[in-house]
N, C-alpha and C positions, 0 to 999 in steps of 0.2 A: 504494500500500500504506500502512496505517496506522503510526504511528511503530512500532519493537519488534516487527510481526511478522516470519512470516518466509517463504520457501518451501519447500514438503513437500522437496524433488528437495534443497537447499540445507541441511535442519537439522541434520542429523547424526547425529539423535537415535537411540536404540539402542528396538527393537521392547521394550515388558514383556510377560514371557512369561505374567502374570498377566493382564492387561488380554484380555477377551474380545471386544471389537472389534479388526478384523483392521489392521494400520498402513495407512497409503493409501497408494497406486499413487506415485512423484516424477511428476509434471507434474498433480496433481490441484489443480484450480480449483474457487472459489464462484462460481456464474453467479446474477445476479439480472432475469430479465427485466423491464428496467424502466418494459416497456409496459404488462406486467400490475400490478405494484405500484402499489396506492393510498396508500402511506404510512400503513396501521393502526398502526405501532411493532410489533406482536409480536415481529419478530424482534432489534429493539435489548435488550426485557428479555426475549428467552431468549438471546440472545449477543452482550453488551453490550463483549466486549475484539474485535467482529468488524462490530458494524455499532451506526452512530450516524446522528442528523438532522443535516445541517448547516444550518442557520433552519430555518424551520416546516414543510418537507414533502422537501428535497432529503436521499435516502439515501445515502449512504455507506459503503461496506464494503470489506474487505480479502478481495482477489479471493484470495490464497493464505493462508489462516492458518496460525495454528501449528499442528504437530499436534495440539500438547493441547487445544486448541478443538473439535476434532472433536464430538464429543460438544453442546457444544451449537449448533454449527453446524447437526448434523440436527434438532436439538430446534428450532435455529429457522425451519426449514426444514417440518419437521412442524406447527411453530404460524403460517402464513404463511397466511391465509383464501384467498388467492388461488394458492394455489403459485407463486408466482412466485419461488422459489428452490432450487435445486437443488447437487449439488455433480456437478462434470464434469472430466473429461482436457480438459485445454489442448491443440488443434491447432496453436496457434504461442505464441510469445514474448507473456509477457504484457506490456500495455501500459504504458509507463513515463511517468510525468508529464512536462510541460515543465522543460526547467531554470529553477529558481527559483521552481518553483508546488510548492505542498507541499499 
């Protein structure tokens, strides 16, 4: 996960009864099939606090954002030429870094 996010199931955060998108599901995940992904950047400038290059082609993203990403998570997910992102229920525990790999 990237520094400061967070997970849905985890935030706390209280539904806005103004907000016309519905809150997501706790166990809802970012899946990026990273077979399909060629690296175009679309989705770093539509959802730049969720997914970045680390060097010149390796992606990066934070498999549970914040809620309040939501929004452009589909936006970058809609601008993805290959769809290769989607947002999905987690069937298990998401996957945690080695200790002392960040």
């Amino acid at each position: 996960m990237l520094p400061g996010s967070t997970d849905f199931a985890d935030s706390g955060a209280a539904a806005d009864p103004t907000d016309p998108t519905p809150s997501p599901p706790a166990g809802l995940r970012l899946v990026v099939d990273l077979n399909r992904c060629q690296s175009y950047g679309q989705c770093v400038y539509a959802a730049p606090s969720v997914f970045r290059f680390h060097g010149e082609e390796a992606l990066e993203y934070d498999y549970a954002p914040a809620p309040g990403a939501r929004r452009e998570v589909e936006r970058a997910a809609a601008a993805c030429p290959v769809q290769a992102i989607t947002l999905g229920r987690a069937t298990e525990p998401a996957p945690q870094a080695p200790e002392g790999v960040r």
